[in-house]
C-alpha positions as a Markdown table, in Angstrom:
| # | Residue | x | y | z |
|---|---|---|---|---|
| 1 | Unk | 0.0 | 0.0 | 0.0 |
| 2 | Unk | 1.4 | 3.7 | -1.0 |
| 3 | Unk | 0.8 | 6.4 | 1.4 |
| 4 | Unk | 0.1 | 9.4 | 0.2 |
| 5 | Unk | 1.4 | 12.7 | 1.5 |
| 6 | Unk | -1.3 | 15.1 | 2.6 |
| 7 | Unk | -0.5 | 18.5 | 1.1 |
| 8 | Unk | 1.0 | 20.9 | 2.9 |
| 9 | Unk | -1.4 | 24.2 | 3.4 |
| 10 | Unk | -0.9 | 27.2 | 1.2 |
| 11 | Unk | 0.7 | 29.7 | 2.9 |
| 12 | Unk | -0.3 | 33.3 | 2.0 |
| 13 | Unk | 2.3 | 34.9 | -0.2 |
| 14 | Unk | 4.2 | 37.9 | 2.4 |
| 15 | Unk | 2.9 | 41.5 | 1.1 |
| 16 | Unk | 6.1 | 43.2 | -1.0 |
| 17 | Unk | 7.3 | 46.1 | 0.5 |
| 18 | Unk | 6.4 | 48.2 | -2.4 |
| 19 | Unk | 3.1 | 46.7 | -2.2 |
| 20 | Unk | 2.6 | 47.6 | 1.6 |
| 21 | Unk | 4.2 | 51.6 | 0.6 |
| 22 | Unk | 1.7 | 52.1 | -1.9 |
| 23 | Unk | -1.2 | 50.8 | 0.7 |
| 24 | Unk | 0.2 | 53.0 | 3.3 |
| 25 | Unk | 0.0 | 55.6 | 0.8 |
| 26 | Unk | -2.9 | 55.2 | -0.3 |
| 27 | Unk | -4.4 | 55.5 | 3.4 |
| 28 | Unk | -2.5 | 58.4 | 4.4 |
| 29 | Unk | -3.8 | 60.1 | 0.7 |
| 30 | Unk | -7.4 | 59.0 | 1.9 |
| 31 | Unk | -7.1 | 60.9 | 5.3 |
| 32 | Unk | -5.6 | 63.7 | 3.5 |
| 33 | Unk | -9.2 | 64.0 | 1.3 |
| 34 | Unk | -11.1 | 63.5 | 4.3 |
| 35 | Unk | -9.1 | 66.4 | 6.4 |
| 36 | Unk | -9.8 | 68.3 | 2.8 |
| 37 | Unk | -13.4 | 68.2 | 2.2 |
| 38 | Unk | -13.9 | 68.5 | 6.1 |
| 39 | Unk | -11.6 | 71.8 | 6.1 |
| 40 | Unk | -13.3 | 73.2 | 2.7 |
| 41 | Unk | -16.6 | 73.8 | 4.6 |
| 42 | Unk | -14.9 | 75.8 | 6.8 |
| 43 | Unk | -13.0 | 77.6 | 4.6 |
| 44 | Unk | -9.9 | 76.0 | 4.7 |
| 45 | Unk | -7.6 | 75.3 | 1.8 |
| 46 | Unk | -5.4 | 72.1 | 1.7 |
| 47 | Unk | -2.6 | 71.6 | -0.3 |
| 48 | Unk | -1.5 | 67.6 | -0.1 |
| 49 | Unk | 2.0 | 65.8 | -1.4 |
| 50 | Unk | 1.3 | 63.9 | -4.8 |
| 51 | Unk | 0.8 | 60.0 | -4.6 |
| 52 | Unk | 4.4 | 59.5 | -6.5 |
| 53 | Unk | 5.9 | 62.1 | -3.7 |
| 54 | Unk | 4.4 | 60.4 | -1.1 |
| 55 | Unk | 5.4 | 56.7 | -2.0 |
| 56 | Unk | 9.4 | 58.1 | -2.5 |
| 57 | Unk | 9.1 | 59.7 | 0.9 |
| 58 | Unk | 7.5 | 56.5 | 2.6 |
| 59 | Unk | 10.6 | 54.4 | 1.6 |
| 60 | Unk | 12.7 | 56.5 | 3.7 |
| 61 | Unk | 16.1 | 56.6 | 1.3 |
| 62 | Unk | 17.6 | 59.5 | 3.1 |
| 63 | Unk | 19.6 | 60.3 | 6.4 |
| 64 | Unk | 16.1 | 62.3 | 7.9 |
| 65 | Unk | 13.0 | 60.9 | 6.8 |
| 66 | Unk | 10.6 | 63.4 | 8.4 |
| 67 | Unk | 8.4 | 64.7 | 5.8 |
| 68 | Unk | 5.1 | 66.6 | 5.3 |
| 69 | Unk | 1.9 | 65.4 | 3.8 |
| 70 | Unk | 0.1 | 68.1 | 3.5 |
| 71 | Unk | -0.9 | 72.0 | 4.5 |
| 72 | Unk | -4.4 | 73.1 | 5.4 |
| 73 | Unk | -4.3 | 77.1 | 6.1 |
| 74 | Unk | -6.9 | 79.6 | 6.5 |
| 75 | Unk | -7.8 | 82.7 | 4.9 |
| 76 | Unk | -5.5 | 85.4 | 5.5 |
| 77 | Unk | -7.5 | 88.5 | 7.0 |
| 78 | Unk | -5.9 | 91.6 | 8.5 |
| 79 | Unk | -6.8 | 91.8 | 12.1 |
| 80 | Unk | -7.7 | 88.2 | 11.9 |
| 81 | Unk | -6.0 | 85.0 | 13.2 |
| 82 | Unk | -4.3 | 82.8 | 10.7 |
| 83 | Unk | -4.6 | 79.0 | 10.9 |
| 84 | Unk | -2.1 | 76.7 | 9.6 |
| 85 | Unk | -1.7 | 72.8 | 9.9 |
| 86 | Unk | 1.0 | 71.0 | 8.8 |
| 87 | Unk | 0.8 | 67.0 | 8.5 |
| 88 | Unk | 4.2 | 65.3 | 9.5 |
| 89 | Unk | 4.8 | 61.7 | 8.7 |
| 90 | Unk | 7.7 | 60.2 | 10.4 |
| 91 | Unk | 8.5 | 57.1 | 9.2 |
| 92 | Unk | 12.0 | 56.6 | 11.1 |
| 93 | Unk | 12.6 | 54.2 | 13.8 |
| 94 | Unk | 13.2 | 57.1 | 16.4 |
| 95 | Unk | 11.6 | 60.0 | 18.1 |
| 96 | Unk | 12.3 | 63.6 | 16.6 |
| 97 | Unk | 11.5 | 66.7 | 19.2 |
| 98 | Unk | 12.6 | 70.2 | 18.8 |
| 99 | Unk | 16.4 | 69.2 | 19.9 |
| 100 | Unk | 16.7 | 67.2 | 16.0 |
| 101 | Unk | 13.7 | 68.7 | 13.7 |
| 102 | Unk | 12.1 | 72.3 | 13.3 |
| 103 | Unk | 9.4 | 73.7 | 11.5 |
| 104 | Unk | 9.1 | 77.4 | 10.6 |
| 105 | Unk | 7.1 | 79.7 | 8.5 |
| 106 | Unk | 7.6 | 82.9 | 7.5 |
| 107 | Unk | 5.6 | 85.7 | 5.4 |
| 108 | Unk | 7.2 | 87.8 | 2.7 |
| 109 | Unk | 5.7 | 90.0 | -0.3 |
| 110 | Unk | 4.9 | 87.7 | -3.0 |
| 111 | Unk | 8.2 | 87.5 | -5.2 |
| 112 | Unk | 8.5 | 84.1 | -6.3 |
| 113 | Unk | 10.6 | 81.6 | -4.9 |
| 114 | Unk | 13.8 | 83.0 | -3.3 |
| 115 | Unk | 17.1 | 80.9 | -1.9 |
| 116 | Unk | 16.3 | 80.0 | 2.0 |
| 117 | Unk | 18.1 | 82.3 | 3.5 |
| 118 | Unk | 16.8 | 85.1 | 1.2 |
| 119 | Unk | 13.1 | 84.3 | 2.4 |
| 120 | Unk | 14.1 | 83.9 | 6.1 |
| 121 | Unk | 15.9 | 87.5 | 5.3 |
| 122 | Unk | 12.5 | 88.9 | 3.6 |
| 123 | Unk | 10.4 | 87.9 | 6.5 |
| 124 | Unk | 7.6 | 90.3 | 7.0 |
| 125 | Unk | 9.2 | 92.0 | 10.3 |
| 126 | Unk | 5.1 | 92.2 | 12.1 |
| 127 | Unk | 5.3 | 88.6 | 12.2 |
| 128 | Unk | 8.7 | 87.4 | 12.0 |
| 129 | Unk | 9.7 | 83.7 | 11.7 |
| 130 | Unk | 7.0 | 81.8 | 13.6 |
| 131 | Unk | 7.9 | 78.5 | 15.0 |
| 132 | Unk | 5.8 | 75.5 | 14.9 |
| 133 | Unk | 5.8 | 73.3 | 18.8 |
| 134 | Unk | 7.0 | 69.8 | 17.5 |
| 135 | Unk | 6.6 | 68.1 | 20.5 |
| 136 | Unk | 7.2 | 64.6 | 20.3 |
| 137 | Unk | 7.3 | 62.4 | 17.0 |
| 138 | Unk | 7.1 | 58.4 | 17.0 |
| 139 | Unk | 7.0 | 56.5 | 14.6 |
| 140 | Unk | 3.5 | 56.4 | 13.2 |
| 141 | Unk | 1.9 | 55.0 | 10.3 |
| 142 | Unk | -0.1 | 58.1 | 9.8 |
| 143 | Unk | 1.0 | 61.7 | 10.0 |
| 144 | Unk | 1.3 | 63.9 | 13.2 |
| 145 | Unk | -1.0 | 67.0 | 13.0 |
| 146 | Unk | 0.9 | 70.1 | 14.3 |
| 147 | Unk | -0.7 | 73.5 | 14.3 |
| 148 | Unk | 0.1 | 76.8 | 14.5 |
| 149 | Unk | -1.8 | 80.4 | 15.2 |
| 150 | Unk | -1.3 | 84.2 | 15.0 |
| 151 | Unk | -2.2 | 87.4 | 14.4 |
| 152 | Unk | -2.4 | 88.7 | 10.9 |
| 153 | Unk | -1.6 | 92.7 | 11.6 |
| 154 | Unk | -3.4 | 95.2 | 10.4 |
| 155 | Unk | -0.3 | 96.7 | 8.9 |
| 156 | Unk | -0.3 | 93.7 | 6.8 |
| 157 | Unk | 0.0 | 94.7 | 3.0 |
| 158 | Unk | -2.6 | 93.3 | 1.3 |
| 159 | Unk | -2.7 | 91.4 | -1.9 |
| 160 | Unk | -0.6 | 88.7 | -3.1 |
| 161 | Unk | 1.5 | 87.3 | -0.4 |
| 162 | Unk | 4.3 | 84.2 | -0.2 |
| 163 | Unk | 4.0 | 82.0 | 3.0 |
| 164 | Unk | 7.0 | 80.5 | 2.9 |
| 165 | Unk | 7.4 | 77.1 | 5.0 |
| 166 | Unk | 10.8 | 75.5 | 6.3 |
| 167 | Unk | 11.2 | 71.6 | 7.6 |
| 168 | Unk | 14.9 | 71.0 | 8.6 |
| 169 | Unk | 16.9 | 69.4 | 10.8 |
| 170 | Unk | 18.9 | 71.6 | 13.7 |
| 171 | Unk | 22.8 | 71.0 | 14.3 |
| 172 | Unk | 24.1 | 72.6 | 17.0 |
| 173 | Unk | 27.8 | 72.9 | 15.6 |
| 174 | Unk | 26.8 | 73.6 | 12.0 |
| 175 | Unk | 24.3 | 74.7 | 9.8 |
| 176 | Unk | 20.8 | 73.2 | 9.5 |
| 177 | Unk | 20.0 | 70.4 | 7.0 |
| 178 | Unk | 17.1 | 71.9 | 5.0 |
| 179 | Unk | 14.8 | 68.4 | 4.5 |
| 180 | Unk | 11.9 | 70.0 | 2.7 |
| 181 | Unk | 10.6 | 73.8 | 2.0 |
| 182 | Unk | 8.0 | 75.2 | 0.0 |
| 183 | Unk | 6.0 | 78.4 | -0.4 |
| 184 | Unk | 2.3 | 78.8 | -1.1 |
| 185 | Unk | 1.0 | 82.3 | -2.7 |
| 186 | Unk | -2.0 | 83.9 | -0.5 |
| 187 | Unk | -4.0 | 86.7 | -1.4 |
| 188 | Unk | -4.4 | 88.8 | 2.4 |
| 189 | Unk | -7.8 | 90.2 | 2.2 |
């Protein structure tokens, strides 16, 4: 008599890694449209990272992975309070606080985009360089909501204006490692 082996069971096939990025991705892009068409009734505007963006930024290739998602901002009034959010995934295997990642913004007449320093140079002097509280950031599988408030002055020029946003890394022997900036044109009303 031949005995027959019974079959071993299937096993399930692990998920690639560029498989489980673009999932990841696809949730964090999901939230993003949520925040969005929650914010727009308010009167909010969102600006979010691109799917491709995202995906490169997910994999982590660089020294600081710290990245943002996206920006949902308020309308800029003079005499009003101005609301910005920024959405920071941090996909690193550590903690970042304020003692190893910053987050800044700063308003300047609209001019296009200028080198760093130039824009950190051209910061409108009634508000100066505001500084967003980090606080503490794990590693999470979806982005860290940090927010930030002032005072729009009534001094404020208005028209066209260039909010201009800094993420970077702090050294305290050296200069900062820039890890993403950006600048988003507002009309101050």
């Amino acid at each position: 008599m031949v005995q027959r082996r019974s079959k071993a069971p299937k096993r399930k096939r692990p998920r690639s890694a560029a498989r489980a990025v673009a999932e990841q991705a696809d949730q964090i892009l999901e939230e993003a449209r949520n925040r969005e068409l929650e914010y727009s009734r308010l009167g909010i505007k969102t600006v979010i990272i691109s799917r491709e963006e995202l995906i490169r930024s997910l994999r982590g290739k660089t020294a600081h992975s710290p990245f943002i998602a996206w920006i949902s901002y308020s309308n800029a009034v003079r005499g009003g309070n101005f609301v910005i959010n920024f959405a920071i995934m941090q996909p690193d295997p550590w903690p970042y606080e304020e003692g190893n990642l910053g987050l800044c913004y700063c308003w300047s007449d609209a001019g296009g985009l200028a080198d760093p320093g130039i824009a950190l140079l051209r910061a409108d002097p009634a508000v100066g360089v505001v500084q967003v509280p980090i606080g503490t950031l794990n590693t999470a599988t979806m982005p860290y909501d940090l927010s930030s408030t002032h005072l729009v002055p009534n001094s404020f020029n208005l028209g066209p204006a260039d909010l201009n946003y800094f993420l970077y890394a702090p050294d305290p022997f050296g200069p900062a490692t820039l890890l993403k900036r950006g600048t988003i044109r507002v009309l101050v009303s």
